[in-house]
DOTORZA-470450 format. One record per residue (C-alpha): residue in one letter; y negated, x negated, z negated. Coordinates in steps of 0.1 Angstrom, whole numbers, padded with zeros to 4 digits, always signed. Each point is the difference from the previous one (the first is absolute). Example, Ala and Ser with C-alpha at 12.3 -4.5 7.8 and 13.67 -1.06 7.14 Angstrom:
2
A+0045-0123-0078S-0034-0014+0007
This chain:
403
X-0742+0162+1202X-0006+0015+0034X+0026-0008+0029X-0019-0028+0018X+0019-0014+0036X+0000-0032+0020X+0002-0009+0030X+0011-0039+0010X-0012-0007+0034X+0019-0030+0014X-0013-0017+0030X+0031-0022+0015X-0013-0040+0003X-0033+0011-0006X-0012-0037-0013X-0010-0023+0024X-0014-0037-0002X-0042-0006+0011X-0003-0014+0034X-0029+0002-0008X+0004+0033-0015X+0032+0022-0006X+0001+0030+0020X-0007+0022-0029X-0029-0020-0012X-0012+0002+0042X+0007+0041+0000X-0025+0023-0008X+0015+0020-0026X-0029+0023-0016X+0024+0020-0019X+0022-0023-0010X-0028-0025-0015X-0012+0030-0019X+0031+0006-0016X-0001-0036-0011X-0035-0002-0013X+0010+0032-0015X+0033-0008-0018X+0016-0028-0011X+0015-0029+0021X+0022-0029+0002X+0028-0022+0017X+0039+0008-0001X+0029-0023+0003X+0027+0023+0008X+0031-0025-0012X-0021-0023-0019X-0022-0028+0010X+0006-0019+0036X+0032+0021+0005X+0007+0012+0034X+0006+0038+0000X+0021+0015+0017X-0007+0036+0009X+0029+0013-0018X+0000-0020-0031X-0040+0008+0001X+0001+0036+0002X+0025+0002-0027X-0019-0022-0023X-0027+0021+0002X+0017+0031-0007X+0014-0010-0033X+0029-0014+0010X+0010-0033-0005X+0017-0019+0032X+0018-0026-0022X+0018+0030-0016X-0003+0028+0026X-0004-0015+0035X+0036+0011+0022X-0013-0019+0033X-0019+0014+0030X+0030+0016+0019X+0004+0032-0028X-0037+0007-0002X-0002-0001+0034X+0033+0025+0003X-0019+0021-0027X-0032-0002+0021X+0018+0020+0030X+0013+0027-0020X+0040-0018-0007X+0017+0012-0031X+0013-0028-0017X+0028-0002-0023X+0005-0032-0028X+0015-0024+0018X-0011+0003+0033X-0010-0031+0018X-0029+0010+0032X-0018-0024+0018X-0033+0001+0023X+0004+0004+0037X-0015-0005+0029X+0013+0011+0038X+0003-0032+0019X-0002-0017+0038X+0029-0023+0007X+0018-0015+0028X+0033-0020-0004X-0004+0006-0043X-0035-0018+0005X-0032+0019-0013X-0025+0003+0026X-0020+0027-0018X+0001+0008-0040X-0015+0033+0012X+0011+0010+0029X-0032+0001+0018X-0016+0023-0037X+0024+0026+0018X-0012+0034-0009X+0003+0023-0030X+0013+0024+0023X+0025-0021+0025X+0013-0020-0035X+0009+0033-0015X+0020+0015+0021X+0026-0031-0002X+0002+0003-0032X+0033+0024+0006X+0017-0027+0009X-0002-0026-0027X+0021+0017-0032X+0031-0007-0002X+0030-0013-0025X+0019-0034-0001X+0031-0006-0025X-0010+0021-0029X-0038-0005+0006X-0021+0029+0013X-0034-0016+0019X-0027+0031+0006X-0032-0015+0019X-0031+0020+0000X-0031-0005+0020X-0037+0001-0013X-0026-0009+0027X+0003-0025+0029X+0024-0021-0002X+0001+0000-0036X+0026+0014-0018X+0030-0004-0032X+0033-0004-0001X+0025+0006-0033X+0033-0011-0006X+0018+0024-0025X+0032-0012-0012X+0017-0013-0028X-0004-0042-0007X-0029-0002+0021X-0027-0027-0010X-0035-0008+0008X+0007-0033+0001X-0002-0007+0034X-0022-0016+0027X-0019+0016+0034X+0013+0007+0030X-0039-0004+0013X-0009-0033+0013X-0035+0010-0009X-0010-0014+0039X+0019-0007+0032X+0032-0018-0002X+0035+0013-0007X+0009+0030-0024X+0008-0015-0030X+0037+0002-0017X-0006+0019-0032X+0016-0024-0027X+0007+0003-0035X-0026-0014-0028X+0021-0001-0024X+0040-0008-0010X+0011+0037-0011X+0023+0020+0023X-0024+0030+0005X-0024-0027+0015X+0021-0009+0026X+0016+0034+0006X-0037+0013+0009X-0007-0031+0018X+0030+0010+0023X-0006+0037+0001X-0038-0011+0013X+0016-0020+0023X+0020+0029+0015X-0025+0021-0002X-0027-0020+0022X+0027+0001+0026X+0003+0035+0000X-0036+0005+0002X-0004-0020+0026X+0027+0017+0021X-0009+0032-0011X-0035-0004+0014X+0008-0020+0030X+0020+0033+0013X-0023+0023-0012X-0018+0020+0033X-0032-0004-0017X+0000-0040+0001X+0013+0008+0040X-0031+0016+0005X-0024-0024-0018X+0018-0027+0024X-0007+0020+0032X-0035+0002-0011X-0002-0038-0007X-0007+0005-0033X+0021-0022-0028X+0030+0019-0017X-0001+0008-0033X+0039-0012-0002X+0005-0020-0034X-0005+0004-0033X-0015-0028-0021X+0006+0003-0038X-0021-0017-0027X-0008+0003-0039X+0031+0009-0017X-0002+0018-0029X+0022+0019-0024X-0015+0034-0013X+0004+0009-0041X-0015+0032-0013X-0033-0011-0021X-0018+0024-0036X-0026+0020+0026X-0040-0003-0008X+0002+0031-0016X+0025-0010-0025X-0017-0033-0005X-0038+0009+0002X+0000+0038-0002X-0019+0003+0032X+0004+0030+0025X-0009-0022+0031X+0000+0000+0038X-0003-0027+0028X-0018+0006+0032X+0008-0029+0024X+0015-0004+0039X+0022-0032-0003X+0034+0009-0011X-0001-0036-0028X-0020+0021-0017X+0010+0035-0001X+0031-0018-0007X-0014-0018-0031X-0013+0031-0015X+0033+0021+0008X+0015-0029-0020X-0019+0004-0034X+0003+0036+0005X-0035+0012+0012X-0005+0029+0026X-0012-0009+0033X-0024+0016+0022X+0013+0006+0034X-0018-0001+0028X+0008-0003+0036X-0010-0024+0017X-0006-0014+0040X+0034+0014+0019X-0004-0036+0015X-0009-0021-0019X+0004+0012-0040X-0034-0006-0010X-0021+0022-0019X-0033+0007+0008X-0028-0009-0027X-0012+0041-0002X+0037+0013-0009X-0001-0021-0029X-0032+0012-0012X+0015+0037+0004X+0029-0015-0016X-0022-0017-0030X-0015+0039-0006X+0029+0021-0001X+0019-0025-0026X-0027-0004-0024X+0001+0034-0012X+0038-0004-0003X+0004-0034-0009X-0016-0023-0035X+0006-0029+0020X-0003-0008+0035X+0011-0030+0018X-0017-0005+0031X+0005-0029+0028X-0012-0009+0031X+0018-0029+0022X-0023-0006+0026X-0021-0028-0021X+0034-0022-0005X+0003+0005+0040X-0029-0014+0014X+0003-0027-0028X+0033-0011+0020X-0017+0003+0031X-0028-0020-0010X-0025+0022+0010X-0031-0002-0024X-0020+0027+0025X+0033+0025-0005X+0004-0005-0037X-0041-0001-0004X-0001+0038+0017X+0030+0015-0014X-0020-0008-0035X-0031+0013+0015X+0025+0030+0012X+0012+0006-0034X-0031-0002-0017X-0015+0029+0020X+0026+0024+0003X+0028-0004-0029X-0025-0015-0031X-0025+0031-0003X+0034+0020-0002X+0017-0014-0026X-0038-0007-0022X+0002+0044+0008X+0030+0003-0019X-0014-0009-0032X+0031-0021-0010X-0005-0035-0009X+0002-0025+0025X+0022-0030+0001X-0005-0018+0032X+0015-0034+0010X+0028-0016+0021X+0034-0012-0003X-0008-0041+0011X-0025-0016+0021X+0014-0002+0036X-0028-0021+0013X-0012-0003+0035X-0001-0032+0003X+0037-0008-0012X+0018+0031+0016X+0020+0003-0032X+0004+0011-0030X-0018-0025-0030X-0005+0000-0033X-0034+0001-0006X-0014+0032-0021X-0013+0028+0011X-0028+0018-0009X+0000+0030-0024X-0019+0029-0008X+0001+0035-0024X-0024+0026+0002X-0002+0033-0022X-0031+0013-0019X+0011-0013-0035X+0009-0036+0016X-0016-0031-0015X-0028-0013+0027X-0003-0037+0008X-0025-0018+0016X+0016+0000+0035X-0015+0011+0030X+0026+0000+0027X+0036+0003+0001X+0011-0037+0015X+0025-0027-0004X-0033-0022-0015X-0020+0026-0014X+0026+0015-0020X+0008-0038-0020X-0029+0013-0020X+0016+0036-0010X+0006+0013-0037X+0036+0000+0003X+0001-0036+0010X+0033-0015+0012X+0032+0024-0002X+0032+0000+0012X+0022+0028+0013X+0021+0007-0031X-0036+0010-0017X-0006+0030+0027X+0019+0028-0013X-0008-0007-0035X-0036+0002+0012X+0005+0033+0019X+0021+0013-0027X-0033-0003-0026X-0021+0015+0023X+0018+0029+0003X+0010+0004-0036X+0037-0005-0003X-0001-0035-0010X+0024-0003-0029X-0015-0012-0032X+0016-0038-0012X+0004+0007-0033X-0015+0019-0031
């Protein structure tokens, strides 16, 4: 059979909960509600009914890969996410550049310092303690990753973010083994480096002088232990590519071995504008069978709680990325990762809706693509370890189960 491609669309939080409506079921979304009456819909529970999805254990559930067996934590896909090589063994963790006086936080982000000012202190946070080597590396604000390379390291250990205001907390082992508590104390050393490190650093003088917070800790959270997993091309055969801004994700699909799109972003703030992803989106389609694309800016206002913000960025989407992507000529998977609803501020678990649209798909009876409408779809109630399967049949290279 002809080579056929896909692309898999994923909105971050996209569901919502009706107050009265959702803000997808209060957008006007011509194209997107065309592609629903004209394909075949659903809702998706991306870990499985009422779970709570994280965006890491999401994303990889949807790819194919199963978190039970294949999740490593949040700190090595976030490493991979800002271009780190990782070796077997390695143990990284998220960071953030930190505010504090007297070893209390007074600001997890030092004041969203910028891209910019955040990078150029990056020189000074790599270092080595016993036999440990510690290399930092920023990504955008005051968002960045740390790894710890060394042998008898574990993950196994708890933040050094107080997640709010209060003191920087003592990383402490989580578990009995020796390697916990040797990376609990090599944390330990390292936050006070950091945080000496920084404090001399002219840059932090300056900030000061301009009476703007210094960007003079480092706060350390989701430890995880990075192992080398079979890629998506061993697993699936698929020659793929992910287009996406945050590094979580760049760093999920570096993980199972896809390409990733790079495109540069803001200089001051990361983000990537909604039109270099549509450039991005027709450049890989010729190169690429599979394309994973994701935009973050749904799952943001969602936090916020800003139905108007989430409501237009739909509206936004619908205008200028859908008619793309129908162009192509690909089929069309388009859904999110969880429901990050307004009204909650948070990730839930309630489904999310679901839709595929090629010109061989099965047609419902659907008329708009909704977290209500699409309770009605053809592909009824699926979960996330029934995505790639499904993309894998539409494209033809779906194995067959038997003779």
């Amino acid at each position: 059979m002809a080579s056929k491609k896909a692309i898999l669309f994923i909105m971050d939080g996209l569901g919502d909960l009706p107050t009265p409506k959702t803000p997808l079921q209060a957008a006007k979304k011509p194209n997107l509600d065309r592609l629903a009456k004209n394909g075949c819909t659903g809702l998706l529970s991306p870990l499985g009914r009422g779970v709570v999805p994280g965006s890491d254990t999401s994303h990889l559930r949807l790819l194919g890969y199963d978190p039970e067996v294949f999740y490593c934590g949040r700190g090595p896909l976030e490493a991979l996410g800002v271009g780190m090589k990782l070796e077997e063994g390695d143990v990284a963790f998220r960071a953030n550049f930190a505010t504090v006086k007297n070893g209390v936080v007074i600001d997890r982000r030092a004041g969203r310092i910028s891209t910019n000012e955040a990078r150029e202190l990056e020189k000074y946070l790599s270092t080595k303690i016993e036999d440990v080597e510690i290399i930092f590396k920023h990504s955008v604000q005051h968002r960045g990753a740390v790894v710890f390379r060394g042998s008898d390291l574990s993950p196994m250990v708890s933040d050094t973010d107080p997640h709010g205001e209060g003191k920087v907390a003592e990383c402490i082992p989580c578990d009995q083994i020796g390697e916990a508590s040797k990376t609990a104390r090599i944390v330990n050393e390292y936050t006070k480096f950091a945080i000496q490190k920084l404090s001399e650093a002219p840059e932090n003088k300056e900030r000061i002088k301009k009476n703007l917070p210094p960007a003079n800790a480092i706060l350390l959270r989701g430890a995880g232990a990075y192992k080398k997993v079979p890629s998506i091309v061993e697993r699936f055969g698929l020659n793929s590519v992910c287009i996406a801004g945050g590094a979580l994700y760049r760093g999920v699909a570096t993980y199972i071995g896809m390409d990733v799109y790079m495109i540069l972003g803001d200089p001051s703030t990361g983000m990537i504008k909604l039109e270099e992803k549509v450039k991005a989106v027709e450049n890989a389609i010729k190169n690429y069978d599979f394309v994973f694309l994701h935009v973050k800016a749904t799952d943001n206002y969602g936090h916020d709680g800003d139905f108007k913000g989430k409501k237009e960025t739909i509206e936004k989407i619908d205008k200028e990325l859908i008619p793309v992507l129908e162009r192509t000529g690909a089929y069309l998977i388009i859904t999110g990762d969880h429901s990050t609803p307004c009204s909650r501020r948070e990730h839930s678990g309630h489904e999310v809706p679901i839709l595929i649209y090629g010109n061989d798909e099965r047609v419902d009876k659907v008329k708009k693509f909704d977290e209500i409408s699409c309770m009605a779809g053809g592909l009824g109630h699926i979960e996330g370890k029934d995505l790639l399967p499904i993309i894998l049949n539409l494209i033809g290279k779906a194995e067959k189960y038997g003779s």
